[in-house]
C-alpha positions as CSV (number, residue, x, y, z in Angstrom):
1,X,0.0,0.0,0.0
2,X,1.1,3.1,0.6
3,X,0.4,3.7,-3.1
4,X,3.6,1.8,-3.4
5,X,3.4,-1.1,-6.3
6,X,3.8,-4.8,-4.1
7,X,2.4,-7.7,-4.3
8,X,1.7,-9.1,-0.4
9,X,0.9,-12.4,1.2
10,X,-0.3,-14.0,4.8
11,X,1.1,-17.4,5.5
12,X,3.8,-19.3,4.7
13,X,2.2,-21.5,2.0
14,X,4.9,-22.9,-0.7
15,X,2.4,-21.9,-3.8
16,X,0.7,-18.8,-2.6
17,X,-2.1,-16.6,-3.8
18,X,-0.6,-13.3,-3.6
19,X,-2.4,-10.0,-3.8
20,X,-1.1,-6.9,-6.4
21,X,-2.1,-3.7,-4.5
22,X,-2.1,-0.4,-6.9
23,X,-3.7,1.5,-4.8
24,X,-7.1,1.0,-6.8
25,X,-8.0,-2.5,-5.1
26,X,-6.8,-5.9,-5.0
27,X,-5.9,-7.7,-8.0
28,X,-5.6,-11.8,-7.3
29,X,-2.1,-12.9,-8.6
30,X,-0.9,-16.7,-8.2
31,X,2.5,-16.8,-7.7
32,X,4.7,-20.3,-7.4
33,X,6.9,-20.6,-5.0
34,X,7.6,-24.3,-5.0
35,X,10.5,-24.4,-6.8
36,X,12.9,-23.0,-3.4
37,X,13.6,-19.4,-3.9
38,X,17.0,-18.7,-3.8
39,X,18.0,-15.2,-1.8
40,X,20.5,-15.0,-4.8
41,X,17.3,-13.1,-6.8
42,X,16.7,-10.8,-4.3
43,X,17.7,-7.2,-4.0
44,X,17.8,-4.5,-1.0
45,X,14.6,-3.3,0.4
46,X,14.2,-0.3,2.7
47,X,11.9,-0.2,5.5
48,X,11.0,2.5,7.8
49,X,9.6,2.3,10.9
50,X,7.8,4.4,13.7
51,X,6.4,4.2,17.2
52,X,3.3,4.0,18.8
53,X,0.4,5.7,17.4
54,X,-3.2,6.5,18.2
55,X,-5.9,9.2,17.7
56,X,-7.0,10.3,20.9
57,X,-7.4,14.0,21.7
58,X,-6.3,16.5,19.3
59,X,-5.1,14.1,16.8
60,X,-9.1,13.1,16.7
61,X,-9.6,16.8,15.2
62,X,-7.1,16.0,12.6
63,X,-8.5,12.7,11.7
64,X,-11.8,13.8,11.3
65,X,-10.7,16.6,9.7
66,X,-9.1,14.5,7.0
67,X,-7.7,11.1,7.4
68,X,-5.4,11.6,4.4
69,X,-3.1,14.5,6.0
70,X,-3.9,13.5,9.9
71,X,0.0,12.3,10.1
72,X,1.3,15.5,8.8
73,X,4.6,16.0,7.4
74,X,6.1,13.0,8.3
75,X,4.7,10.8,5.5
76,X,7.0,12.2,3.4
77,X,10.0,10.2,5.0
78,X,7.8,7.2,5.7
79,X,6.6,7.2,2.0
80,X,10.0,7.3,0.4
81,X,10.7,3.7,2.3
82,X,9.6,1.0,0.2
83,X,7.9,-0.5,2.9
84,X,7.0,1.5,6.7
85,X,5.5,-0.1,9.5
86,X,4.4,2.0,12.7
87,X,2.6,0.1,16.4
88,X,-1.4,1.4,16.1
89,X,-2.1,1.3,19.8
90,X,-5.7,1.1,20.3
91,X,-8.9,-0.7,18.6
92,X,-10.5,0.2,16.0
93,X,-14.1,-0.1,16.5
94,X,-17.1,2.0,18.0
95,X,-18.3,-0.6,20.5
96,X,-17.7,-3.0,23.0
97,X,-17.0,-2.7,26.8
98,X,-13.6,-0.7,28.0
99,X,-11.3,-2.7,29.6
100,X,-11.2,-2.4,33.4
101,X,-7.8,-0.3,33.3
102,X,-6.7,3.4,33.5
103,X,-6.6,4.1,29.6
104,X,-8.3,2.9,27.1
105,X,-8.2,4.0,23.2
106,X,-10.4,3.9,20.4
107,X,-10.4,4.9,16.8
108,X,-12.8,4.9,13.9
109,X,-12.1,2.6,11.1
110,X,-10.7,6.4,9.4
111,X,-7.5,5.2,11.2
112,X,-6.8,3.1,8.4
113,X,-7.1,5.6,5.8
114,X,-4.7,7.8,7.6
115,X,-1.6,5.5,8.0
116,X,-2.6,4.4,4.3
117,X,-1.8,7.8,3.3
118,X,1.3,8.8,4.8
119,X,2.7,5.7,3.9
120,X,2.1,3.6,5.8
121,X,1.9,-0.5,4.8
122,X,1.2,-2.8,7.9
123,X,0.5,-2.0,11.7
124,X,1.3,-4.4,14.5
125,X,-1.6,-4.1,17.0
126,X,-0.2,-6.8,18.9
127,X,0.0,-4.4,22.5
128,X,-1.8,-3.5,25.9
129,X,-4.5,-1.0,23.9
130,X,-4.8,-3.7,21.2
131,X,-8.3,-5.0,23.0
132,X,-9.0,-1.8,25.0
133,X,-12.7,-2.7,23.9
134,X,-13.0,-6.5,24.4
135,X,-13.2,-9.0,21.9
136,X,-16.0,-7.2,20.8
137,X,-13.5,-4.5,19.4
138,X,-10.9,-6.8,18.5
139,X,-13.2,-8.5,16.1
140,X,-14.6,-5.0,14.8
141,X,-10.4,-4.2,14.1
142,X,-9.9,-7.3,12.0
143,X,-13.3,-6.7,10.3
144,X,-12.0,-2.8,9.9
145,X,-9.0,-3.7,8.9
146,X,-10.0,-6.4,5.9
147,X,-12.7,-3.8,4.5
148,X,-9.7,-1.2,4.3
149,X,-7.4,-4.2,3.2
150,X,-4.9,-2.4,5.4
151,X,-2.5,-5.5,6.5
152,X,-2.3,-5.6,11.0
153,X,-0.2,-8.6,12.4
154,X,0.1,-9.4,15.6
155,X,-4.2,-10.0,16.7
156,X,-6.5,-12.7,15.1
157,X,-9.7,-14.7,15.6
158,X,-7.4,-17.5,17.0
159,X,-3.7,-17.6,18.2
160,X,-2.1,-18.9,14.1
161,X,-3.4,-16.0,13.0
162,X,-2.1,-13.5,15.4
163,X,1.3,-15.1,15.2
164,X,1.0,-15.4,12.0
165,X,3.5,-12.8,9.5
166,X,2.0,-11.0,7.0
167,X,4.3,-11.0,3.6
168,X,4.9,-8.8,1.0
169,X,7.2,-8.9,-2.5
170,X,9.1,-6.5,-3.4
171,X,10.8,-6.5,-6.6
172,X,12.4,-10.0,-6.2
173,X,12.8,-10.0,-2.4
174,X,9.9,-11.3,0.2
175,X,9.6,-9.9,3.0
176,X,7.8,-11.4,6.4
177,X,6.8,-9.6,9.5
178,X,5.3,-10.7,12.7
179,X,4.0,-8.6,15.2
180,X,3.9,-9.7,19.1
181,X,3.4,-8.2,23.0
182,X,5.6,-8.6,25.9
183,X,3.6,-6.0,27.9
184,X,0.0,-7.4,29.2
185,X,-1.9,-5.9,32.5
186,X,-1.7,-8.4,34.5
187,X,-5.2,-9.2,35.0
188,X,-6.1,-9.2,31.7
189,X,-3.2,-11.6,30.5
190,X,-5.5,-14.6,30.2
191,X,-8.2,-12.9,28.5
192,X,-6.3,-11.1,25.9
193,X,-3.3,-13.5,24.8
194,X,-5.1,-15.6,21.9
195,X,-5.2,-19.3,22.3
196,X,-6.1,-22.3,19.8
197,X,-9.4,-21.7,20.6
198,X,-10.2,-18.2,21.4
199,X,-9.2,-14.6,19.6
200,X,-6.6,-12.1,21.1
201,X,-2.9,-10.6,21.1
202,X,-0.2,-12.8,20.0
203,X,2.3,-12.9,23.2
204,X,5.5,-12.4,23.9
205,X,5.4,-13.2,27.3
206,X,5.3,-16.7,25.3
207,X,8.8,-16.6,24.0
208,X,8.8,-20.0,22.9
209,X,5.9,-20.2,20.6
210,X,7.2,-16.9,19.3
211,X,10.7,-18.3,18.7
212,X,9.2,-21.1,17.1
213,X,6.8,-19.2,14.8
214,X,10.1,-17.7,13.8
215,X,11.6,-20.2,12.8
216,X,9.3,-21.2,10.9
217,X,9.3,-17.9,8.8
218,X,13.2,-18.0,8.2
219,X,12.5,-20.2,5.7
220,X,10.1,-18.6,3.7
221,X,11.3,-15.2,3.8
222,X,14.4,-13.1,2.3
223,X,13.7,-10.6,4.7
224,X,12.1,-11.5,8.2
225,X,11.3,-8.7,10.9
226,X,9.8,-9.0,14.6
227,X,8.0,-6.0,15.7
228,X,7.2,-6.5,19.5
229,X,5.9,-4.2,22.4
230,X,8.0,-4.4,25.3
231,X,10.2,-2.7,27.9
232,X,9.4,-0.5,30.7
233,X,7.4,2.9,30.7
234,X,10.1,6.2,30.8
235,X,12.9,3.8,31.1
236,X,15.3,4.7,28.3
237,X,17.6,1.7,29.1
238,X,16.6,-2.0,27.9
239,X,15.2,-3.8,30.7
240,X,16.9,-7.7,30.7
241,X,13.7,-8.9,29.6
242,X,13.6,-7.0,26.4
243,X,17.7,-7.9,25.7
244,X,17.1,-11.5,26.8
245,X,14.2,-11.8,24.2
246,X,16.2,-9.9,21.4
247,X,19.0,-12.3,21.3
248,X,16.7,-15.2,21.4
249,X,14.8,-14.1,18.4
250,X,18.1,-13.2,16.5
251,X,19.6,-16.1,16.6
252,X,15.9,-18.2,15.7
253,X,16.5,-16.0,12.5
254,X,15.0,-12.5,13.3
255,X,17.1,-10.3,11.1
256,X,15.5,-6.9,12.9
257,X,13.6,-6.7,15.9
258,X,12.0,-3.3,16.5
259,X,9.9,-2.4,19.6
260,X,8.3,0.5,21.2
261,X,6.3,0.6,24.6
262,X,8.4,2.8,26.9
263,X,7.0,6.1,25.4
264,X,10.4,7.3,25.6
265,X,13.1,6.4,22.9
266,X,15.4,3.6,23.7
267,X,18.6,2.2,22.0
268,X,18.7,0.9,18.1
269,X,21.7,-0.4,16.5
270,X,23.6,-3.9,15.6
271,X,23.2,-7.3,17.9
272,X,25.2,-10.7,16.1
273,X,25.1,-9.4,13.1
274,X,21.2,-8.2,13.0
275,X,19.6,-5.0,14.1
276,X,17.4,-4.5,17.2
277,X,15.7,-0.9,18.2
278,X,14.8,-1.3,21.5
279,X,11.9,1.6,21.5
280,X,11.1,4.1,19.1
281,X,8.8,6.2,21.8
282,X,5.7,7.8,20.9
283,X,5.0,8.6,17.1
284,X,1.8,9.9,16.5
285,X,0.6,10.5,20.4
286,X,-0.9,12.8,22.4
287,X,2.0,12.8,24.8
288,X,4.5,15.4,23.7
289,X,6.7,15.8,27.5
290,X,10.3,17.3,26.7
291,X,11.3,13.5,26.9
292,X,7.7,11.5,25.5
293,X,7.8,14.2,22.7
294,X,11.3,12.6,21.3
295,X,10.5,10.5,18.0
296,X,11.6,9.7,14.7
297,X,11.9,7.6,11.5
298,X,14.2,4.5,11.3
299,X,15.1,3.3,8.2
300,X,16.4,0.2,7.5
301,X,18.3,-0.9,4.2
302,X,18.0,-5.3,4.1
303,X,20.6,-6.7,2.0
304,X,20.1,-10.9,1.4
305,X,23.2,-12.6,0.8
306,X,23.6,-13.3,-3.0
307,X,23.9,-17.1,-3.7
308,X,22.4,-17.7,-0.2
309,X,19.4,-19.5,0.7
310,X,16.9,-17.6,2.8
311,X,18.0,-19.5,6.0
312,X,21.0,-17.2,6.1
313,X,19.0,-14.1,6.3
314,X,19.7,-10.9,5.5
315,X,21.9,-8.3,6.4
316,X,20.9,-4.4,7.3
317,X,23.5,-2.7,5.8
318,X,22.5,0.6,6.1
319,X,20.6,2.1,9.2
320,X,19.2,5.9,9.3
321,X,17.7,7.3,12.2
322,X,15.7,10.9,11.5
323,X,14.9,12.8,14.8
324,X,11.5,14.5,15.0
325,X,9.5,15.9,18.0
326,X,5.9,15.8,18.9
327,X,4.0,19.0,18.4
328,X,0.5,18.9,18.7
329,X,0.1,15.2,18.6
330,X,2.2,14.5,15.4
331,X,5.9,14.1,14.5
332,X,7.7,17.1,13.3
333,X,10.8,15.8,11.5
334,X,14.0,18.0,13.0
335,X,16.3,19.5,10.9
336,X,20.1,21.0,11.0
337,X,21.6,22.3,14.8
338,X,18.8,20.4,16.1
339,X,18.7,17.1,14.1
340,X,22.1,16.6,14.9
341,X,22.0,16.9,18.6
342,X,19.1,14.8,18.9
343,X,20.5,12.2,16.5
344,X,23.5,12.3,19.5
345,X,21.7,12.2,22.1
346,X,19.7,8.9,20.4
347,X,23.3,7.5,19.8
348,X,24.5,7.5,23.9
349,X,21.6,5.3,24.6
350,X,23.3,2.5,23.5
351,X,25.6,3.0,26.5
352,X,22.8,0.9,28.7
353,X,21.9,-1.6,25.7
354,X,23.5,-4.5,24.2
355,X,23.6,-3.3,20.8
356,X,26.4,-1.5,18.9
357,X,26.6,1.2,16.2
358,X,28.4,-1.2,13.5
359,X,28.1,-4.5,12.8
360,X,31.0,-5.5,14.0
């Protein structure tokens, strides 16, 4: 989407029927994969990625306004990604019964529309606002979600098809993603984690089905990326939890893993070989503090090994992080003096994570 020519997929089927989006509806496109796709056809994808979003308070005004400029001026950098992913935290429905918690968000079905727009081609609402409303609003999302044939991972009617990834071609090179929660109130853990039999969140807190489920993707992806919610509210540093989980999904084949959650910015950069961004803060949030406000774009260049099959991976070989701030409700990308001090200031987080700056 995104107006952005791709053909996408769900599953991990070996012959798959694939969808062409142009931005004028769905075109049904078989596509054979049986014969073992070798990485060695594939070519570098960039994808960009931002934090939490919803559209409560004045960001309502904007999306009722009109859906197709509610993000403002950052579309422009998430557009020029050939792919861009952001964490929609909140339902999407008019109904059901708020949770019994402090906050609770809800969007209309417009929400779609406005990620759409700006660029936007797949939202993870695997979090703690995914099912604000009760299954009630988690089945109005998925219903929302396939009448705007906007792709969300990470929720389902059952727990395959929350776990499941949600794939997309471009060019040559497939990429998966798979969307997932570590963060769960605790008394609402059982009721929102979806289970064989039941609809709900697909769980972190489950790292082992999560490990497995990438494992299973390795294979059928050139590119494969775990967007998660975790870590710990205005803690800038990654909790052990969050690094203990990182490394596990690396080296199950993960070749990013990007999370938000702490509504403050936490470290990105290399971990064996792969990149993890602990927390990209709040994106497109009513919570603009001199600290909350702190956002940006990261942007990800995936480079699969030629000759390589897709067990292997691939490698990010380029990483850009634009620095924006929060102004009434949306992200404001910085520019000059200030992008570069913020860009620093972004860089010394990595002084309480595991990750690096290079590669190597």
């Amino acid at each position: 989407m995104g107006r952005r020519l791709r053909a996408a997929m769900t599953g991990a089927a070996a012959t798959a029927a694939m969808t062409l989006v142009t931005g004028c509806g769905p075109l049904s496109l078989a596509i054979d994969d049986s014969t073992g796709h070798s990485a060695e056809n594939a070519g570098p994808v960039t994808v960009a990625f931002g934090g939490d979003v919803h559209f409560e308070g004045q960001i309502r005004a904007r999306l009722d306004a009109d859906p197709r400029t509610a993000l403002g001026p950052v579309a422009k950098q998430l557009s020029a990604a050939d792919l861009a992913m952001v964490n929609l935290e909140t339902a999407v429905t008019t109904g059901g019964t708020p949770a019994p918690k402090q906050f609770v968000f809800r969007t209309p079905p417009t929400a779609f529309t406005a990620l759409e727009a700006a660029g936007v081609d797949v939202a993870t609402m695997a979090n703690n606002h995914g099912m604000d409303y009760g299954e009630t609003g988690l089945r109005d999302s998925l219903a929302a979600a396939k009448q705007a044939k906007f792709p969300v991972v990470g929720i389902g009617n059952n727990a395959a098809e929350a776990y499941r990834p949600w794939g997309t071609v471009v060019g040559a090179t497939k990429v998966g993603v798979i969307g997932a929660t570590q963060v769960l109130d605790d008394n609402l853990i059982e009721a929102w984690t979806a289970t064989d039999a039941k609809p709900g969140l697909a769980s972190a807190k489950n790292a082992q089905r999560l490990v497995q489920e990438v494992q299973r993707a390795r294979k059928d992806y050139d590119v494969l990326i775990v967007n998660l919610h975790w870590g710990q509210e205005l803690n800038k540093c990654a909790t052990d939890a969050q690094k203990q989980l990182a490394d596990q999904l690396i080296t199950a084949g993960a070749d990013a893993v990007i999370g938000s959650h702490a509504h403050v910015l936490q470290a990105g950069g290399y971990l064996k070989g792969k990149y993890v961004h602990y927390g990209l803060g709040n994106f497109v949030f009513y919570n603009s503090g001199p600290t909350t406000g702190q956002t940006g774009v990261l942007t990800l260049t995936f480079t699969p090994p030629a000759g390589h099959k897709r067990e292997s991976g691939a490698k990010v070989t380029k990483s850009h992080w634009a620095p924006a701030f929060i102004n009434g409700g949306i992200p404001q990308p910085l520019t000059g003096a200030e992008a570069q001090q913020a860009r620093t200031q972004w860089e010394g987080l990595r002084s309480c994570a595991n990750v690096t700056a290079n590669p190597a």
